[in-house]
DRENLODO-686975 format. One line per 3 residues: number of its first residue (from 0); their letters; for each residue z, x, y of C-alpha. Coordinates in steps of 0.02 Angstrom, whole numbers. Layout:
REM DRENLODO-686975
NUM) A) Z X Y; ...;
//
This chain:
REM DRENLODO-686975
0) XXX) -4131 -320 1315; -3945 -289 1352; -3848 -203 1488;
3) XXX) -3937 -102 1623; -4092 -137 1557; -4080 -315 1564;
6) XXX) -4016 -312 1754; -4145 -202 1783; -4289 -287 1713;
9) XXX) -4227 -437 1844; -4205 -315 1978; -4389 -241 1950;
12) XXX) -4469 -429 1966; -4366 -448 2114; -4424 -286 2189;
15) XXX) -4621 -287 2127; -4619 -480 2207; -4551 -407 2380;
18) XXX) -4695 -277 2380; -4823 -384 2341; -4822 -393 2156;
21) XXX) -4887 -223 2135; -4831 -39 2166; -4794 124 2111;
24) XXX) -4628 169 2014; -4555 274 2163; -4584 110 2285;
27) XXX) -4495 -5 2168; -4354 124 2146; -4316 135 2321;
30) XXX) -4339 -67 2348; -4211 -81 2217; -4087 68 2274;
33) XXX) -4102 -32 2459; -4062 -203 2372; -3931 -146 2243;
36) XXX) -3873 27 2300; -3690 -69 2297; -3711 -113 2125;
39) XXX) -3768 21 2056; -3629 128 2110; -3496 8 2054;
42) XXX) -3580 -8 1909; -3497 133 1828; -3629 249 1697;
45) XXX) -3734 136 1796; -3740 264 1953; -3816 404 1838;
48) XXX) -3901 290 1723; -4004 172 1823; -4195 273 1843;
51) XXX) -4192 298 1672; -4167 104 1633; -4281 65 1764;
54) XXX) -4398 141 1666; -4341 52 1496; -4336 -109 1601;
57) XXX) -4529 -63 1629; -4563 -32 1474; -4508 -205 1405;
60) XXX) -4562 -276 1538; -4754 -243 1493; -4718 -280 1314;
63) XXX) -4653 -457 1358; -4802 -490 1457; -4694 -486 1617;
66) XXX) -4798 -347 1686; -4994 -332 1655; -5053 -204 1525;
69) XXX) -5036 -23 1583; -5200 -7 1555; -5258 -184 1662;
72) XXX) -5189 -83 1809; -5227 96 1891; -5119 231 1814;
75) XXX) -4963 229 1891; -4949 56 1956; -4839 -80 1879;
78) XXX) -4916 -252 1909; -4835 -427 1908; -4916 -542 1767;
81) XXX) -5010 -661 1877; -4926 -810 1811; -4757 -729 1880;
84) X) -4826 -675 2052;
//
């Protein structure tokens, strides 16, 4: 991963661990807007970039293993890996 993705892949573990290591996309967007909302508009392309690589970040996430399986969890929810929880 590189760039936004990569802080957002951190910043969507830090979120999903705050809400209990499992939620839908809209609950870890706002978690991370209320945690980061400083970064991400000093970020730069950042400010009009960051759903889209939150979404990326999600992505790779569940490919690493990070996140359980998309289809381990109901549609819609992103999951902490239990050994990350």
């Amino acid at each position: 991963m590189s760039g936004g993705r990569e802080i957002m892949a951190d910043w969507v573990l830090e979120g999903l661990r705050l809400l209990g290591g499992r939620a839908h996309i809209l609950p870890i967007c706002k978690k991370v807007w209320e945690l980061h909302e400083n970064d991400i508009r000093q970020s730069g392309n950042l400010l009009y970039e960051w759903q889209y690589e939150i979404r990326w970040a999600g992505n790779i996430l569940h490919r690493e293993g990070r996140l359980r399986p998309a289809d381990a969890s109901p549609r819609g929810i992103w999951e902490l890996d239990k050994s990350l929880a």
